[in-house]
Backbone as JSON Lines, residues from 0, in Angstrom:
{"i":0,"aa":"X","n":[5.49,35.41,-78.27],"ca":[6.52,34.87,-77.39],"c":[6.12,33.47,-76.97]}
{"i":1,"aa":"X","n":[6.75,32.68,-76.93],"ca":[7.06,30.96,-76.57],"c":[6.98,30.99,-75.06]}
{"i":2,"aa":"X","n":[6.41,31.16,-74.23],"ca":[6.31,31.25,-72.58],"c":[6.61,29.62,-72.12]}
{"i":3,"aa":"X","n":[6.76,28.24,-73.05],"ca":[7.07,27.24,-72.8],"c":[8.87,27.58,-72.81]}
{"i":4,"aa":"X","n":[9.25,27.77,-73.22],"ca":[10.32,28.37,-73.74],"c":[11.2,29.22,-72.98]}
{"i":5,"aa":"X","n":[10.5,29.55,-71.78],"ca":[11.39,30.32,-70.95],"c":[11.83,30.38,-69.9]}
{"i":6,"aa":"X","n":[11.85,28.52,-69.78],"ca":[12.39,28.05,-69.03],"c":[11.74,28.86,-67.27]}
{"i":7,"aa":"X","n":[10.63,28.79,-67.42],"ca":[9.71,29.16,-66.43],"c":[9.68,27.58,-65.08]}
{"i":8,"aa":"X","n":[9.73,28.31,-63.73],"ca":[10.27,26.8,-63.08],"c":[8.34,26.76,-62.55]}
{"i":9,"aa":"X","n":[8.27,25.25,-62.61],"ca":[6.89,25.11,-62.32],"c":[6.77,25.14,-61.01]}
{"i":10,"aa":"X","n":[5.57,25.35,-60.39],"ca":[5.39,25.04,-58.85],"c":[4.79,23.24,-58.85]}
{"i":11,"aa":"X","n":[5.31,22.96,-56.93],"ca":[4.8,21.52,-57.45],"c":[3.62,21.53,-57.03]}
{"i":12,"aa":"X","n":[2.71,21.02,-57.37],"ca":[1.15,20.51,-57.55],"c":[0.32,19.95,-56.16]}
{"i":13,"aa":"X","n":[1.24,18.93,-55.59],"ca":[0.92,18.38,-54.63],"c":[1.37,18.68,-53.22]}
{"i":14,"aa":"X","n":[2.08,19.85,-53.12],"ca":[2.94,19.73,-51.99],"c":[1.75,20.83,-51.27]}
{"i":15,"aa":"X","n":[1.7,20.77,-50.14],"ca":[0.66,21.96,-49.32],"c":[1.82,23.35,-49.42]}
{"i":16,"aa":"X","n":[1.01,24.25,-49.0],"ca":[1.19,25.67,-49.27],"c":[2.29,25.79,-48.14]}
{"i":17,"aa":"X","n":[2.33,25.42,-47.17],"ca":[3.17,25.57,-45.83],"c":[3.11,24.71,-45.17]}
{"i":18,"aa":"X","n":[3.89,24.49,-44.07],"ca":[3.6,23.45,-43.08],"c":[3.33,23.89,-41.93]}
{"i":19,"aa":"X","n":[2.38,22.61,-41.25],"ca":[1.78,23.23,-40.08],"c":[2.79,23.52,-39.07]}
{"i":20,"aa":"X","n":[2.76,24.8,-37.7],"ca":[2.92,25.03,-37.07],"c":[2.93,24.36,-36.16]}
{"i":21,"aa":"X","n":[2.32,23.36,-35.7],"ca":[1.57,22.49,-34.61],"c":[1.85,20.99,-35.15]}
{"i":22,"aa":"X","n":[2.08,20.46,-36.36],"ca":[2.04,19.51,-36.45],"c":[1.96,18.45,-35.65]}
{"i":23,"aa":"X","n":[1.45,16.91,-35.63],"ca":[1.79,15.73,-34.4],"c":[2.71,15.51,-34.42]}
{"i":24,"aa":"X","n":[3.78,14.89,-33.44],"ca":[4.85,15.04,-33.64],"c":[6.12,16.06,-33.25]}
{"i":25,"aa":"X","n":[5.53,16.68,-33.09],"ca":[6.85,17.95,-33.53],"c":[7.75,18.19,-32.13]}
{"i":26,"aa":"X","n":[8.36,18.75,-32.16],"ca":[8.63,19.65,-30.93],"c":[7.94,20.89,-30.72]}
{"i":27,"aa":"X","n":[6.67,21.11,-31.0],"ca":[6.1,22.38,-30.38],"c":[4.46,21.12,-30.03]}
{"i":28,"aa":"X","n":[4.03,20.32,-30.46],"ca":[3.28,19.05,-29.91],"c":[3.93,18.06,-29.45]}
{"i":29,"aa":"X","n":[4.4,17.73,-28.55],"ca":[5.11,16.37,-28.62],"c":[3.81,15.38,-28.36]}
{"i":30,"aa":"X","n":[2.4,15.97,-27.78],"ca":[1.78,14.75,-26.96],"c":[0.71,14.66,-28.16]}
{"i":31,"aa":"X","n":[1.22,15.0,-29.45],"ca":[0.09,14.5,-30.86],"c":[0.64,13.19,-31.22]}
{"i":32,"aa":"X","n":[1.54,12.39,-30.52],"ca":[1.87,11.44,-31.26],"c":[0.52,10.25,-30.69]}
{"i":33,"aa":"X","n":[0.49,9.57,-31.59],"ca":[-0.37,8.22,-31.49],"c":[-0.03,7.43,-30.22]}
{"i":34,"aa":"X","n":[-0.54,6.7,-29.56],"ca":[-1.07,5.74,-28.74],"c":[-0.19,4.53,-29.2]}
{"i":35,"aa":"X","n":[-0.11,3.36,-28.35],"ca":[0.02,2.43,-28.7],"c":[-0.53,1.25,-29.06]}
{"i":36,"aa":"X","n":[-0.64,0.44,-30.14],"ca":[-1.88,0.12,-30.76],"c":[-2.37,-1.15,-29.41]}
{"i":37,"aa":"X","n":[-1.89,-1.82,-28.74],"ca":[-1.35,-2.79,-27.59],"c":[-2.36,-1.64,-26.71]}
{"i":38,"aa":"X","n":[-2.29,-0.69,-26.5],"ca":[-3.14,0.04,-25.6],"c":[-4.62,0.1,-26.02]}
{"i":39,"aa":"X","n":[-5.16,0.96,-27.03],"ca":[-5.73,0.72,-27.74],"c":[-6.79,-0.85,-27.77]}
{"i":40,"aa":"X","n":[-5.89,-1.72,-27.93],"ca":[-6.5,-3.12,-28.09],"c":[-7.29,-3.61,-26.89]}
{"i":41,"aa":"X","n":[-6.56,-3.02,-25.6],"ca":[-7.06,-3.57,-24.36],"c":[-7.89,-2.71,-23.83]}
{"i":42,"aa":"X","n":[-8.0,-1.19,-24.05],"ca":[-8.98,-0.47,-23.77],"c":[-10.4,-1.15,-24.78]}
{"i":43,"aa":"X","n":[-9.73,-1.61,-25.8],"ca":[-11.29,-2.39,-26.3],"c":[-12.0,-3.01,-25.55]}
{"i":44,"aa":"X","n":[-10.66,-4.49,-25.62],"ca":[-11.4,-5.51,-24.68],"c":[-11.91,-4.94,-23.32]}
{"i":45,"aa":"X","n":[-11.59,-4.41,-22.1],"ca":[-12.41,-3.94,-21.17],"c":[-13.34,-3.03,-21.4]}
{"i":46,"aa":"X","n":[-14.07,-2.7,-22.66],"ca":[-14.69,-2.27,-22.95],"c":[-16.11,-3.26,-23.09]}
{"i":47,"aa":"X","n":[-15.55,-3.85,-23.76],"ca":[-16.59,-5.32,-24.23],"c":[-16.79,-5.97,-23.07]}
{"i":48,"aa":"X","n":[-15.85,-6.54,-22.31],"ca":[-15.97,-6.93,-20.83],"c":[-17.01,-6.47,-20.01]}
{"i":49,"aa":"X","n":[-17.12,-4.86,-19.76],"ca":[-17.54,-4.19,-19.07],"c":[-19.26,-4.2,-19.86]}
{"i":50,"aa":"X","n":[-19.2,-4.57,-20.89],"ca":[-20.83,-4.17,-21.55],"c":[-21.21,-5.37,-21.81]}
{"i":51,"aa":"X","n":[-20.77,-7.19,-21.51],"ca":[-20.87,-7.94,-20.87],"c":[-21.9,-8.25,-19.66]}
{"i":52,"aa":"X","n":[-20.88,-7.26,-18.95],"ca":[-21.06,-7.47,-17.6],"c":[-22.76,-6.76,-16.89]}
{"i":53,"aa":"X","n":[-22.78,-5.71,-18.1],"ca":[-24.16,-4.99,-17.88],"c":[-24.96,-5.67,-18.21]}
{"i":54,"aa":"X","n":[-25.05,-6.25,-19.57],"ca":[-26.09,-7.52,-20.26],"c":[-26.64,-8.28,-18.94]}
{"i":55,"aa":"X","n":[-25.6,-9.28,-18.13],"ca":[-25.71,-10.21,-17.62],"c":[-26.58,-9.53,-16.16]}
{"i":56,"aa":"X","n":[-26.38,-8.55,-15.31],"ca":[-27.3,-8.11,-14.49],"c":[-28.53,-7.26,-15.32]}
């Protein structure tokens, strides 16, 4: 028997098995979403500021 042949439907390869439950994002996480990169940036700088500020005393 030709099993190419019988019009057998493939699975796709790359796709994950399920999707998460929890995902970021979602409506069952709403607070997985990312930060703002503007936030982020300035929690740097007072970061650096602050370890500055230790150096110097």
């Amino acid at each position: 028997m030709d099993y190419a042949k019988s019009k057998a439907i493939k699975a796709d390869k790359n796709r994950p098995p399920h999707a998460e439950h929890n995902a970021k994002g979602t409506t069952k996480n709403p607070f997985g979403q990312q930060r703002p990169k503007a936030e982020l940036i300035a929690r740097m700088k007072a970061a650096v500021e602050a370890k500055k500020a230790n150096k110097e005393n």
